[in-house]
MARPAMI-995324 format. One record per residue (C-alpha): residue in one letter; y, z, x. Coordinates in steps of 0.2 Angstrom, whole numbers, plus 5000, padded with zeros to 4 digits. Each point is the difference from the previous one (the first is absolute). Layout:
REM MARPAMI-995324
AYZX/...
//
This chain:
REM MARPAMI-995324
X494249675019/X501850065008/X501249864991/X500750064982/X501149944987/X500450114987/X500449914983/X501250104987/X501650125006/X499750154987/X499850185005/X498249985006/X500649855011/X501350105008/X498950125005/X498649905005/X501049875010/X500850165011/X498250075003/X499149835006/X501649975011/X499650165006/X498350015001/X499949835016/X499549894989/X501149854999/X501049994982/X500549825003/X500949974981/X500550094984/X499949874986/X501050064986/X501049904986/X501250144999/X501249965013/X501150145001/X498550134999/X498949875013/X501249985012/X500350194998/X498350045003/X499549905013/X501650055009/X499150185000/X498649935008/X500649895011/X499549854993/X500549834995/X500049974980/X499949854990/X499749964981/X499649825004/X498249974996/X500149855015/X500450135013/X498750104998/X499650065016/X498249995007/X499050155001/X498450084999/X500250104985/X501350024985/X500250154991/X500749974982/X500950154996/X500749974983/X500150024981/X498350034995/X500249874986/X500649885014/X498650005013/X498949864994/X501549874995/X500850055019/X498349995009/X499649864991/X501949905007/X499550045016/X499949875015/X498750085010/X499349955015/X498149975000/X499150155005/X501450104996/X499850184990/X500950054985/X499850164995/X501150094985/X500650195000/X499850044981/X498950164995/X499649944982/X499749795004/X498349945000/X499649895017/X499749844992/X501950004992/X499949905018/X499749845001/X497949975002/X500149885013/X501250125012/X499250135013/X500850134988/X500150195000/X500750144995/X501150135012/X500650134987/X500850155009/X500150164989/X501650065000/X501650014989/X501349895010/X501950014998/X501249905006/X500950075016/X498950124999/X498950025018/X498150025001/X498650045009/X499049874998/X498650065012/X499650124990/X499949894980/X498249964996/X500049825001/X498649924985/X499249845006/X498949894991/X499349815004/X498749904993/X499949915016/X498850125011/X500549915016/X501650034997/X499750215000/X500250045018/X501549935004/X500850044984/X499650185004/X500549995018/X501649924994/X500150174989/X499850135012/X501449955012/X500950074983/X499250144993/X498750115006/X499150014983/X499449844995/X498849984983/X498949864995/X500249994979/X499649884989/X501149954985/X499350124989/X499950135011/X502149975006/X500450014982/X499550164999/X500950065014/X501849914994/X499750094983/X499850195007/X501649945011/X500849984985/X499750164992/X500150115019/X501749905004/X500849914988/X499950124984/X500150175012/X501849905003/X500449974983/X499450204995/X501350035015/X501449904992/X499650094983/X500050195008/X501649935006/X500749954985/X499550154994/X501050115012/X501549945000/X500050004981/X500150175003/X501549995015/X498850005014/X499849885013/X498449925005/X500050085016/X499450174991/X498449924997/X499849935017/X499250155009/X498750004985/X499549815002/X499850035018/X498850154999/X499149924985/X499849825013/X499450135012/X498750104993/X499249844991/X499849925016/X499450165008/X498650044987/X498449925000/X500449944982/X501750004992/X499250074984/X499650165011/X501850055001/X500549954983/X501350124992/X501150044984/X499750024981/X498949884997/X498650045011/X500350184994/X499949934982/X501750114997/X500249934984/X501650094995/X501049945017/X499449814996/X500650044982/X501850055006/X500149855013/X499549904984/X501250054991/X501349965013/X499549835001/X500249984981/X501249885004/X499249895008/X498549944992/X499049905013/X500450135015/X499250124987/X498649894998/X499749985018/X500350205004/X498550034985/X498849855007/X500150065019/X499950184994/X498549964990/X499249895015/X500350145012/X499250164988/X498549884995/X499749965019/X500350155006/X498550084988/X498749895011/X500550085017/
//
C-alpha cells in the first residue's frame, strides 16, 4: 500500500497530505472541489490536485479527509479502482457511512489540526478499524510508516475517544478564550494567563491522572470565593451557569478520590 490520494483540502488534509509526502509514501493526488484551498494544499505537498471526479488518479488507498456530514455522499461519488481502499479520517463516523461494497476503513489520527499550523504526525495516535480482516495488515503497515502509535478500535470504541477529545481539546480552548475575555475585560492581555496555561498543560500531562493535580475553589469547596466569582459573572447568565456546573462536577468528583 505506498500510492495515496487524499480527498478533501481542510485542515486535516493539509496536514495529512504534508506528512504522507514526507513519510516515502507516494501522494500521487489531492482531490478537492475547493480550488483555491486544493490547489493550495497540494502545492504544500507537492502534489498534483484535481476536483474532476474523471481524473481521479489511480491508487491504492484514498483517504477521505472531510466534513463529517460529507464522508458517505463523497465516498459514495468516488470512481475507485477495483481493489482500491478507502478509508475516512473522522473520529465520530461510524465505518459503514462507507459504502459496503468498498475495502473501507477508518484512519482517524487524534489530534487538533490548524491550518498552516505544522505537526508531528509521527507521534498522533492513528485509530484504525476495518471490517475486512484481510485487509488489516496492510492497512496497519500503511499506518506505521506515519505514526508510531497505531490502535485497532471499533466504531463504538472511536467515538468515545472523539468525545473525551472534545472535552480535553476543544472546550479546554474555548475555557481559554473565555479566561481571555475575562482579562482583558479587566485591561490585561492574554499573555498574563499564558505562563498559567502552560504549567496547568504540564502538570496534567505529568501526573498519572489529571484529577491528582486538580486545584482552586472548587476542589477546596471554598464556597465564599465561588460566591464572589458568581457574583462577577452576574452579567452573564450562561458563563455563570457554566462556572456553577463545572464547579459542581469538580467538588462532587473530587469527594470519590
Amino acid at each position: 500500500m505506498e500510492r495515496v490520494v487524499i480527498v478533501g483540502s481542510g485542515n486535516l488534509a493539509e496536514a495529512l497530505a504534508q506528512a504522507v509526502a514526507r513519510s516515502g509514501l507516494q501522494l500521487v493526488q489531492l482531490f478537492a472541489r475547493n480550488a483555491a484551498r486544493g490547489e493550495a494544499v497540494a502545492a504544500l505537498a507537492g502534489t498534483q490536485w484535481t476536483a474532476d471526479p474523471a481524473r481521479l488518479a489511480d491508487a491504492d488507498i484514498y483517504l477521505i479527509s472531510v466534513s463529517d456530514k460529507a464522508v458517505g455522499e463523497v465516498a459514495a461519488a468516488l470512481p475507485l479502482p477495483a481493489g482500491a481502499v478507502v478509508a475516512h479520517t473522522a473520529g465520530s463516523v461510524p465505518l459503514d457511512a462507507l459504502p459496503a461494497h468498498a475495502r473501507r476503513a477508518v484512519f482517524y489520527p487524534l489530534q487538533t489540526f490548524t491550518k498552516g499550523r505544522s505537526v508531528d504526525f509521527s507521534q498522533i495516535p492513528l485509530f484504525l478499524e476495518t471490517d475486512d480482516e484481510s485487509l488489516r495488515p496492510a492497512l496497519e503497515a500503511f499506518a506505521r510508516r506515519l505514526s508510531h502509535t497505531v490502535v485497532w478500535a471499533d466504531s463504538a470504541c472511536r467515538a468515545k475517544v472523539h468525545l473525551a477529545a472534545v472535552f480535553a481539546c476543544n472546550f479546554i480552548n474555548h475555557m481559554y478564550a473565555v479566561g481571555e475575555g475575562i482579562v482583558r475585560s479587566a485591561g490585561l492581555p492574554f499573555d498574563i494567563l499564558k505562563p498559567l496555561l502552560a504549567e496547568t498543560a504540564a502538570k496534567a500531562l505529568d501526573a498519572a491522572s489529571p484529577a491528582d493535580v486538580q486545584t482552586g475553589p472548587a476542589v477546596r469547596n471554598d464556597l465564599h470565593t465561588m460566591a464572589r466569582h458568581r457574583a462577577l459573572l452576574a452579567a452573564d447568565p450562561r458563563l455563570e451557569n457554566i462556572y456553577s456546573i463545572i464547579s459542581n462536577n469538580i467538588w462532587e468528583t473530587s469527594k470519590k478520590i
